[in-house]
Each structure stands twice: as structure tokens, then as C-alpha cells.
KEMARLO-199125 format. One record per atom (N, C-alpha, C): residue number from 1; chain; atom name; y, z, x. Coordinates in nm, 4 decimals. Last residue first. Example, Ala and Ser with C-alpha at 12.3 -4.5 7.8 and 13.67 -1.06 7.14 Angstrom:
(2, "A", "N", (-0.2250, 0.7080, 1.2850))
(2, "A", "CA", (-0.1060, 0.7140, 1.3670))
(2, "A", "C", (0.0030, 0.7870, 1.2900))
(1, "A", "N", (-0.5690, 0.7800, 1.3190))
(1, "A", "CA", (-0.4500, 0.7800, 1.2300))
(1, "A", "C", (-0.3300, 0.7800, 1.3200))
This chain:
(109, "A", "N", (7.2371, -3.9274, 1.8544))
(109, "A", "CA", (7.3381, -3.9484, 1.8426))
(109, "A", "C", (7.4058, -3.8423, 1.6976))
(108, "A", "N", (6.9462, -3.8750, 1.8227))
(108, "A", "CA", (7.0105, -3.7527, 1.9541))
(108, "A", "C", (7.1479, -3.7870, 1.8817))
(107, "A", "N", (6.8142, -4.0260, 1.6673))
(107, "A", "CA", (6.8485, -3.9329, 1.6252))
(107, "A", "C", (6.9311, -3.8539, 1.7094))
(106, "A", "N", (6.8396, -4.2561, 1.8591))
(106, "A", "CA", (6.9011, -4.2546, 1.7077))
(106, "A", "C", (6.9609, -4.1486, 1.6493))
(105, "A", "N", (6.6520, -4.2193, 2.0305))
(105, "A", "CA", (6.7605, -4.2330, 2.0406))
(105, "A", "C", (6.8405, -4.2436, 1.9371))
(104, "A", "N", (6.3908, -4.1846, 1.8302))
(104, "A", "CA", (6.4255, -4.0735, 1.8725))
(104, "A", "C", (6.6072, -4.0926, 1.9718))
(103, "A", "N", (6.4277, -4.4411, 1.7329))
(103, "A", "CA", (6.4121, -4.3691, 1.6470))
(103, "A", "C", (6.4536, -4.2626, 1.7614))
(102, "A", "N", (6.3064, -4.6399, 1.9972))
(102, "A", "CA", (6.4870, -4.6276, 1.8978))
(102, "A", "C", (6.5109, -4.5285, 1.8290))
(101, "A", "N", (6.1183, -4.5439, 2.0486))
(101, "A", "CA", (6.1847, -4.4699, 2.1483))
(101, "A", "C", (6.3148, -4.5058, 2.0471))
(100, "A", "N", (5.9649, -4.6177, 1.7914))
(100, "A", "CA", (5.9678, -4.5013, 1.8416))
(100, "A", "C", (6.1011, -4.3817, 1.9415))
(99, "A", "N", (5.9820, -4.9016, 1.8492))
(99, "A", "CA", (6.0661, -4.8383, 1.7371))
(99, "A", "C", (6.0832, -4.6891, 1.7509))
(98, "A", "N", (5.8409, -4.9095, 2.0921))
(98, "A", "CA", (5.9823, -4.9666, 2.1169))
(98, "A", "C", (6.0738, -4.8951, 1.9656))
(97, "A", "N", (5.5862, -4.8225, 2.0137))
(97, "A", "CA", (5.6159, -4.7595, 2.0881))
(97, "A", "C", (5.7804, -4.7807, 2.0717))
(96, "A", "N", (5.5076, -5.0675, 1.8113))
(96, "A", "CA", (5.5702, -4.9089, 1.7811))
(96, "A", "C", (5.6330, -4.8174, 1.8654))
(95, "A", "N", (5.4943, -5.2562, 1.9865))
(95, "A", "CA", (5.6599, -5.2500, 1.8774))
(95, "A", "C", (5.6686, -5.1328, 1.8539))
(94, "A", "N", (5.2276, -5.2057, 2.1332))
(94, "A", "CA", (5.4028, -5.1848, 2.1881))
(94, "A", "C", (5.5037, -5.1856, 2.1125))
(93, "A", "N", (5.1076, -5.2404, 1.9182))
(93, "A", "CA", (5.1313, -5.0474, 1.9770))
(93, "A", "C", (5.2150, -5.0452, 2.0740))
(92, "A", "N", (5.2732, -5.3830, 1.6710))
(92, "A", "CA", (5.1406, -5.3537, 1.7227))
(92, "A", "C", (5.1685, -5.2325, 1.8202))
(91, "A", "N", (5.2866, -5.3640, 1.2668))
(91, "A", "CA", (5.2986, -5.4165, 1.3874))
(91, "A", "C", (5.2319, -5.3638, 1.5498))
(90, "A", "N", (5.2170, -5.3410, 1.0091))
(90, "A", "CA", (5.1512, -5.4407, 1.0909))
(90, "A", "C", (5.2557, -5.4752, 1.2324))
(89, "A", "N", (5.3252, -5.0759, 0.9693))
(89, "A", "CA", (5.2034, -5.0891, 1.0054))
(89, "A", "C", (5.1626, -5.2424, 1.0185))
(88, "A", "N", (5.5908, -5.1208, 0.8851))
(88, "A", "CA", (5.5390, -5.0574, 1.0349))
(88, "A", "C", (5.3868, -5.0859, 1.0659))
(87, "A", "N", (5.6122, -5.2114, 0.6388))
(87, "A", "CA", (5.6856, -5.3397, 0.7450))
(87, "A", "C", (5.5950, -5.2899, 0.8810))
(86, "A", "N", (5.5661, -4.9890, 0.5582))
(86, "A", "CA", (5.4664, -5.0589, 0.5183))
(86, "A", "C", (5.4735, -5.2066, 0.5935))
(85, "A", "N", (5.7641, -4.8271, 0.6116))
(85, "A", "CA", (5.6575, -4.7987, 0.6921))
(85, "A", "C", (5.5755, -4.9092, 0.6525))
(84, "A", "N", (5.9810, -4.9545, 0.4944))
(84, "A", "CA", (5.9511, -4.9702, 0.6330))
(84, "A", "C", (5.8603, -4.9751, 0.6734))
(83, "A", "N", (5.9124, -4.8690, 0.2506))
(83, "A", "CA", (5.9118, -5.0340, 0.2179))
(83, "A", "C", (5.8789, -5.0379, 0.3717))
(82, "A", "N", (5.9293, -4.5729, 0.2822))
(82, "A", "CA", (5.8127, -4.6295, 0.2128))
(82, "A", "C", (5.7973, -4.8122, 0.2322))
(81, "A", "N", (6.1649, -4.5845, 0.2604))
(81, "A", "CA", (6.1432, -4.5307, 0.4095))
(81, "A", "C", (5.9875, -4.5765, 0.4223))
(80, "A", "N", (6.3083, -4.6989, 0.0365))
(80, "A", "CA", (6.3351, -4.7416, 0.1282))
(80, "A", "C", (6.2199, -4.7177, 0.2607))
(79, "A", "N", (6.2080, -4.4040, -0.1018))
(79, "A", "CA", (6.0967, -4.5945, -0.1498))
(79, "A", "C", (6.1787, -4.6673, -0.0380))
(78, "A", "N", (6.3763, -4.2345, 0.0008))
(78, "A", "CA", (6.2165, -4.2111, 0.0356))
(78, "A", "C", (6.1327, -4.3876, 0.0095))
(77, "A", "N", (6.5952, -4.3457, -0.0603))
(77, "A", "CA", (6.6132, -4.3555, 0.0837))
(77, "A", "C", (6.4311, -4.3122, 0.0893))
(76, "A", "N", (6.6029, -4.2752, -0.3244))
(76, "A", "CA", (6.5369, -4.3903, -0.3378))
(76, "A", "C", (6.5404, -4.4598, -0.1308))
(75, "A", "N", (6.5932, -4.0304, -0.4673))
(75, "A", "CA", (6.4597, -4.0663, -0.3947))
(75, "A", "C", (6.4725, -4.1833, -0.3524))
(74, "A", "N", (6.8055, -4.0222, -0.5860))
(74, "A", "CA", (6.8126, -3.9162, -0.4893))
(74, "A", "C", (6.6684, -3.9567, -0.3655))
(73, "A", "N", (6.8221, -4.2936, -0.7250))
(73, "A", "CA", (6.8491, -4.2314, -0.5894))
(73, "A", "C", (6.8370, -4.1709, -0.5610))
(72, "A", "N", (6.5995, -4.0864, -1.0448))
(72, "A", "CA", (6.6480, -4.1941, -0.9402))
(72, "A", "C", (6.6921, -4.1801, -0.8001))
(71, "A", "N", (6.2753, -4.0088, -1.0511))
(71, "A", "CA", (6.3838, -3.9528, -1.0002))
(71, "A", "C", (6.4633, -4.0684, -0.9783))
(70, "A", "N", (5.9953, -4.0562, -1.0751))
(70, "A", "CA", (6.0727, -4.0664, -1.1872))
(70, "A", "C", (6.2296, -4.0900, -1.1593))
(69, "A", "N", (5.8272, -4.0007, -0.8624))
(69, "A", "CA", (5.8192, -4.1467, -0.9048))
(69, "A", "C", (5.9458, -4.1733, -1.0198))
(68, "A", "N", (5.9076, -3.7492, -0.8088))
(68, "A", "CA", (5.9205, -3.8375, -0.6769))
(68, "A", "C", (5.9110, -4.0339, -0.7117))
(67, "A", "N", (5.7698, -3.6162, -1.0097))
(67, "A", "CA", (5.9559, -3.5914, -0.9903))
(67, "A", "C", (5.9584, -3.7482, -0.9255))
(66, "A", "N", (5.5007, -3.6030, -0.9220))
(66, "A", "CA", (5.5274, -3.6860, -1.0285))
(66, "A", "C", (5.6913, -3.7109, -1.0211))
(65, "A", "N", (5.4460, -3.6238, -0.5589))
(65, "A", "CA", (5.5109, -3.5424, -0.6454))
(65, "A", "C", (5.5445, -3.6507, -0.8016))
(64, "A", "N", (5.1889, -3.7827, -0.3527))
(64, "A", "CA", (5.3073, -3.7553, -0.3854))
(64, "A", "C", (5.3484, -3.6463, -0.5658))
(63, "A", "N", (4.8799, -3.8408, -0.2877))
(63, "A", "CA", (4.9872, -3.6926, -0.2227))
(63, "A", "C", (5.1093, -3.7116, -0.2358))
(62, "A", "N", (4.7654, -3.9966, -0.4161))
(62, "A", "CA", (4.8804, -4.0565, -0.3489))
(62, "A", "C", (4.9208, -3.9139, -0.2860))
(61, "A", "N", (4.6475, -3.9180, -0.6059))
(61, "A", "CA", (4.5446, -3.9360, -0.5135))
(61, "A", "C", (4.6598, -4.0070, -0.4220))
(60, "A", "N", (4.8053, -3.7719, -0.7289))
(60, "A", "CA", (4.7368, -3.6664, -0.6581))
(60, "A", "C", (4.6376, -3.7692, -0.5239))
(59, "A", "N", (4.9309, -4.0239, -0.8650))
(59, "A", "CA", (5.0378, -3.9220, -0.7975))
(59, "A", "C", (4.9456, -3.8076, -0.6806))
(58, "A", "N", (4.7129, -4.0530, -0.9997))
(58, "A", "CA", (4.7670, -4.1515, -0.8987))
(58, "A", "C", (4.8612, -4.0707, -0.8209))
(57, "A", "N", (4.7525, -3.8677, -1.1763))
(57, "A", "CA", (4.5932, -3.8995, -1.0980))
(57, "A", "C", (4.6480, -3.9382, -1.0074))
(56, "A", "N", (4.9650, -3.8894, -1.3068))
(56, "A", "CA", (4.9479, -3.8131, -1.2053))
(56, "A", "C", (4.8196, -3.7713, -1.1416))
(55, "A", "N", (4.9542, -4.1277, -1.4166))
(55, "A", "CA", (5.0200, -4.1174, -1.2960))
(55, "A", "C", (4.9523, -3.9892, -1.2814))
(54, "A", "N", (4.7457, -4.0266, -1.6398))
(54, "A", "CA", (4.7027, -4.1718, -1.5398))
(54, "A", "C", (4.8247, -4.1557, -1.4361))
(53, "A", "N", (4.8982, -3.8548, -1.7753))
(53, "A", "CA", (4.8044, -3.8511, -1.7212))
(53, "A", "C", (4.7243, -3.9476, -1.5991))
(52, "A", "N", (5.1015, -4.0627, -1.8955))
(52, "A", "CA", (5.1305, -3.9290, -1.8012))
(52, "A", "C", (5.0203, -3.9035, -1.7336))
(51, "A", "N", (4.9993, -4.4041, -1.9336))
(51, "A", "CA", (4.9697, -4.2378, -1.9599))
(51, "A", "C", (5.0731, -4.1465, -1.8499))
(50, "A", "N", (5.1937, -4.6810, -1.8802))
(50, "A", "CA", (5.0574, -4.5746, -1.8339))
(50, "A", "C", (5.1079, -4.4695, -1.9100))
(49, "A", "N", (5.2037, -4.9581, -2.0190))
(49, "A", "CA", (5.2519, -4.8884, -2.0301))
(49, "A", "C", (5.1423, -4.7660, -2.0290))
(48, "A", "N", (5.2569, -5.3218, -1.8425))
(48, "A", "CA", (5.1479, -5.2105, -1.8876))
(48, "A", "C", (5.2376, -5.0483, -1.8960))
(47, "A", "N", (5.4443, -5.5104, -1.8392))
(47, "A", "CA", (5.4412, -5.4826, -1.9857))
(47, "A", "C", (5.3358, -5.3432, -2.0151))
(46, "A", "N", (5.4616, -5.5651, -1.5939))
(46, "A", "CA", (5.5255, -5.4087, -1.6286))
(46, "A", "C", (5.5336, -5.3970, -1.7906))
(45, "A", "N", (5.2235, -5.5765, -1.3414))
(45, "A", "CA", (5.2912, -5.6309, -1.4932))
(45, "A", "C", (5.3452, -5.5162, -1.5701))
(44, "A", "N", (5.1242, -5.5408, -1.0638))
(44, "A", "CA", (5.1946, -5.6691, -1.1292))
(44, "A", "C", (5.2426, -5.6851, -1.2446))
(43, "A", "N", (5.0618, -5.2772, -1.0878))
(43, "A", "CA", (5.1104, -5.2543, -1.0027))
(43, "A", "C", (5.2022, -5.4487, -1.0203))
(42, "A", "N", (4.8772, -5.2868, -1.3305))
(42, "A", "CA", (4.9664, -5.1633, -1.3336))
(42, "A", "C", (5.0951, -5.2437, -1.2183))
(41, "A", "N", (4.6891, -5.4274, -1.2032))
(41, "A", "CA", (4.7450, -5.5145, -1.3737))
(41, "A", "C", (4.8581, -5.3952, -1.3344))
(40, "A", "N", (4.5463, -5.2962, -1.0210))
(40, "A", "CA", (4.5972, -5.3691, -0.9963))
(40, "A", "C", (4.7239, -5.4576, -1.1291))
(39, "A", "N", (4.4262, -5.0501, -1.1701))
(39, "A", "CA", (4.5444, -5.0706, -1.1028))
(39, "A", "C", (4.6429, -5.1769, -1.0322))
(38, "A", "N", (4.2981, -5.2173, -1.3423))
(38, "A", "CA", (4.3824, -5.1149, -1.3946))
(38, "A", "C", (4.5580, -5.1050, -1.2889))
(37, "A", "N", (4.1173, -5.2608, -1.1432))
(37, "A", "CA", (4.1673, -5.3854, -1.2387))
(37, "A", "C", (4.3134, -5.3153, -1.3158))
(36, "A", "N", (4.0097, -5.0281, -1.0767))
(36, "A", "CA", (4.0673, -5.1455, -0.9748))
(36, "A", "C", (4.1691, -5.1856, -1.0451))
(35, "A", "N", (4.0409, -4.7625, -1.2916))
(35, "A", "CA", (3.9706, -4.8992, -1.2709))
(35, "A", "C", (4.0658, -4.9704, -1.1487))
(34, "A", "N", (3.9774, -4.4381, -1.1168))
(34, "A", "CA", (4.0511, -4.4927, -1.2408))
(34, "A", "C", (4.0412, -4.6977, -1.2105))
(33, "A", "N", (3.9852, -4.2266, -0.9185))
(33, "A", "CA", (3.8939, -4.2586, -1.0608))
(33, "A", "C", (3.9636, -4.3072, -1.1573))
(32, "A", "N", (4.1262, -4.2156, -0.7342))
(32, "A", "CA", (4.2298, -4.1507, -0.8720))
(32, "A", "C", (4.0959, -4.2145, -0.9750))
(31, "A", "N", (3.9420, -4.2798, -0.5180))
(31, "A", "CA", (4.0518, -4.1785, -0.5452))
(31, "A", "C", (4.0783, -4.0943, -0.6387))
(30, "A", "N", (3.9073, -4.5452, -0.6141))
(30, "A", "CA", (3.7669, -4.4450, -0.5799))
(30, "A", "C", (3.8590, -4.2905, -0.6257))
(29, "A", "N", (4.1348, -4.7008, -0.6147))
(29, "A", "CA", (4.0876, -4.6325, -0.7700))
(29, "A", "C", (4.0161, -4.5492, -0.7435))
(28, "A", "N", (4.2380, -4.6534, -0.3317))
(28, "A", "CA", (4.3152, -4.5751, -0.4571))
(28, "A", "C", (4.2363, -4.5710, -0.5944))
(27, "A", "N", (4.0080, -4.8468, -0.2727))
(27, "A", "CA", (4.0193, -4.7036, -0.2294))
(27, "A", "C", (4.0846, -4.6206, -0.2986))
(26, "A", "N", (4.1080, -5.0785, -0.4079))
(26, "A", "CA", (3.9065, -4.9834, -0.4223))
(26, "A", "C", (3.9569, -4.8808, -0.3381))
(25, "A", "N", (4.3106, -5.1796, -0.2635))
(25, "A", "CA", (4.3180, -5.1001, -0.4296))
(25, "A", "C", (4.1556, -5.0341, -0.4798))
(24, "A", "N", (4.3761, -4.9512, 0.0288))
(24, "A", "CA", (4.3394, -5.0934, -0.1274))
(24, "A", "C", (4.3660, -5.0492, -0.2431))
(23, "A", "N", (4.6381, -4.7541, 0.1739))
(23, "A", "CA", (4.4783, -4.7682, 0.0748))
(23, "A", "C", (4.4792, -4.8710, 0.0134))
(22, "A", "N", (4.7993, -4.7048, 0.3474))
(22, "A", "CA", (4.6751, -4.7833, 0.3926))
(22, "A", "C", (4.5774, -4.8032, 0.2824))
(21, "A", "N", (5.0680, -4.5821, 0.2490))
(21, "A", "CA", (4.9183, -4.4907, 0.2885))
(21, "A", "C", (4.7859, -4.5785, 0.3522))
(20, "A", "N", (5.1733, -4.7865, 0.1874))
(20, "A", "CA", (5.2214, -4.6969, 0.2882))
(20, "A", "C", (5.1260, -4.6020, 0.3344))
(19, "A", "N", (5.0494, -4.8714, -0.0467))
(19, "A", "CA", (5.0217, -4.9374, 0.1177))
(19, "A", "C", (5.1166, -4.9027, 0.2493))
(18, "A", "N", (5.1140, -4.6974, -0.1850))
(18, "A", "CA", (5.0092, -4.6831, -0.1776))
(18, "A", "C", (4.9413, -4.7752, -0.0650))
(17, "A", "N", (5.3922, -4.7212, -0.2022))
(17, "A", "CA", (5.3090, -4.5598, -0.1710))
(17, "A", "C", (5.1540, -4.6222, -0.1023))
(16, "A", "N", (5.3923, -4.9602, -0.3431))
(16, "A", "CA", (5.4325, -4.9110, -0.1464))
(16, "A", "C", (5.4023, -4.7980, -0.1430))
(15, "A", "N", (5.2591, -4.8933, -0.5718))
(15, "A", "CA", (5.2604, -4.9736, -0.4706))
(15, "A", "C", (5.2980, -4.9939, -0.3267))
(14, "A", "N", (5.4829, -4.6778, -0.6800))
(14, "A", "CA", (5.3339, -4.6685, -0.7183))
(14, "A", "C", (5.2586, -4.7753, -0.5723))
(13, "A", "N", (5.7303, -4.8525, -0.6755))
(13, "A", "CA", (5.7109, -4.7182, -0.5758))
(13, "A", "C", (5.5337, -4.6868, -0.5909))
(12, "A", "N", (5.6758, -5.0049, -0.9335))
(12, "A", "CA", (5.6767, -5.0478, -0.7890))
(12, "A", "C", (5.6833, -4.9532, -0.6711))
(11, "A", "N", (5.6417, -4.8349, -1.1010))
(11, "A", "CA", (5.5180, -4.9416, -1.0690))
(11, "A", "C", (5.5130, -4.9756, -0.9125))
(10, "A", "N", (5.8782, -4.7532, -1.1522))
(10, "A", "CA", (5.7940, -4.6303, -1.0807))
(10, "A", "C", (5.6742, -4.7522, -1.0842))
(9, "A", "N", (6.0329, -4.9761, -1.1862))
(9, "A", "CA", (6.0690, -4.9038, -1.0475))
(9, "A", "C", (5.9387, -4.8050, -1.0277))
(8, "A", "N", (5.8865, -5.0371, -1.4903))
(8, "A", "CA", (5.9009, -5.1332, -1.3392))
(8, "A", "C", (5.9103, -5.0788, -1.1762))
(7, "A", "N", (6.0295, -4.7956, -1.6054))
(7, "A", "CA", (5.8616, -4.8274, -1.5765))
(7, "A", "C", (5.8630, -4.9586, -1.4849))
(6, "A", "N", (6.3102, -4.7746, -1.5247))
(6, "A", "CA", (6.2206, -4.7888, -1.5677))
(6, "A", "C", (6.0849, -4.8069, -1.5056))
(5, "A", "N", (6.4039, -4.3764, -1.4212))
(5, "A", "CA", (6.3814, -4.5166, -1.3700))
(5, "A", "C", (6.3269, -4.5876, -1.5107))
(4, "A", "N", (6.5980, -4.1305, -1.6174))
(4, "A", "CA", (6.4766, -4.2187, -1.5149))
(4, "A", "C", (6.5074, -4.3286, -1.5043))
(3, "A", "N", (6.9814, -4.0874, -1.5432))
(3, "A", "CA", (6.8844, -4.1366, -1.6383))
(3, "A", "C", (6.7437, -4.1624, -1.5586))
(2, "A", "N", (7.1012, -3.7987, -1.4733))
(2, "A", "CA", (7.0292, -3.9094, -1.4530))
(2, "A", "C", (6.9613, -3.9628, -1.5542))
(1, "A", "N", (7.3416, -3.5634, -1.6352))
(1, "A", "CA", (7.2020, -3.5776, -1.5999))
(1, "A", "C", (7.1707, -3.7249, -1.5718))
């Protein structure tokens, strides 16, 4: 059996989820009703030690799976695909277009 992650790795997947999704941090707390400050201290200091309950607020207001924060590698090509998209969104509507057409040549091969 795997061992979990520590509480550091699921902080940090907690975080590119969540600017993989576009949300602040006032939008993820509005969300998961739960303090800014909270989340922000959550997402820089890993001495904070969350509730079960408190992820899976975060987990619902993230549309991800609690498994999905715990899991090791099997998930970790998803927090890879998560670090990209978050590289993706500042770029502009010709790069996307150009990553786009790589991506679908990529896949034919």
C-alpha cells in the first residue's frame, strides 16, 4: 500500500488547483465558506494542520476528489498538468492557439 503525501504536498496541490481554476483567494473562501486568511496561512505554512472537514469544503469548492489530494504518483502527472495549466493561463490567444496545434500533433503520434 502507498504511503499519503505529507501535509505540505496536499497544501501545495490545494494551490495550483486553485489557480488552475482562476480563483483568488476571496473567491475560493466565498466558495468553501471558510476565512481568506485561513486559506491563505493553509496554502504558505505547513505547520497549519486542517480538518478533514475543511478539505473537503475545499475539495467541493475545487471540483476535485478528496483521494486526488491524498494519493501519491498515481496523481502526480494530474499536479504536473495542474502546474502547466497555471503556466497556460498567462499566456495569450496566439501561444494558445500554437500550444493547441502542438498538443493535437502530439497526440496523432
Amino acid at each position: 500500500m502507498k504511503k499519503p503525501i505529507p501535509i505540505v504536498e496536499v497544501t501545495r496541490r490545494l494551490r495550483l488547483l486553485r489557480l488552475a481554476r482562476g480563483f483568488s483567494l476571496n473567491e475560493l473562501s466565498d466558495r468553501a465558506d471558510i476565512s481568506r486568511v485561513y486559506i491563505h496561512k493553509l496554502e504558505k505554512d505547513s505547520d497549519i494542520n486542517p480538518t478533514l472537514a475543511f478539505l473537503q469544503r475545499l475539495c467541493v469548492a475545487l471540483d476535485v476528489s478528496m483521494p486526488a489530494l491524498f494519493l501519491p504518483h498515481d496523481h502526480e502527472s494530474g499536479v504536473k498538468a495542474i502546474e502547466v495549466a497555471t503556466e497556460v493561463l498567462e499566456l495569450t490567444s496566439d501561444q494558445l492557439d500554437e500550444v493547441r496545434d502542438y498538443i493535437q500533433k502530439f497526440r496523432k503520434k
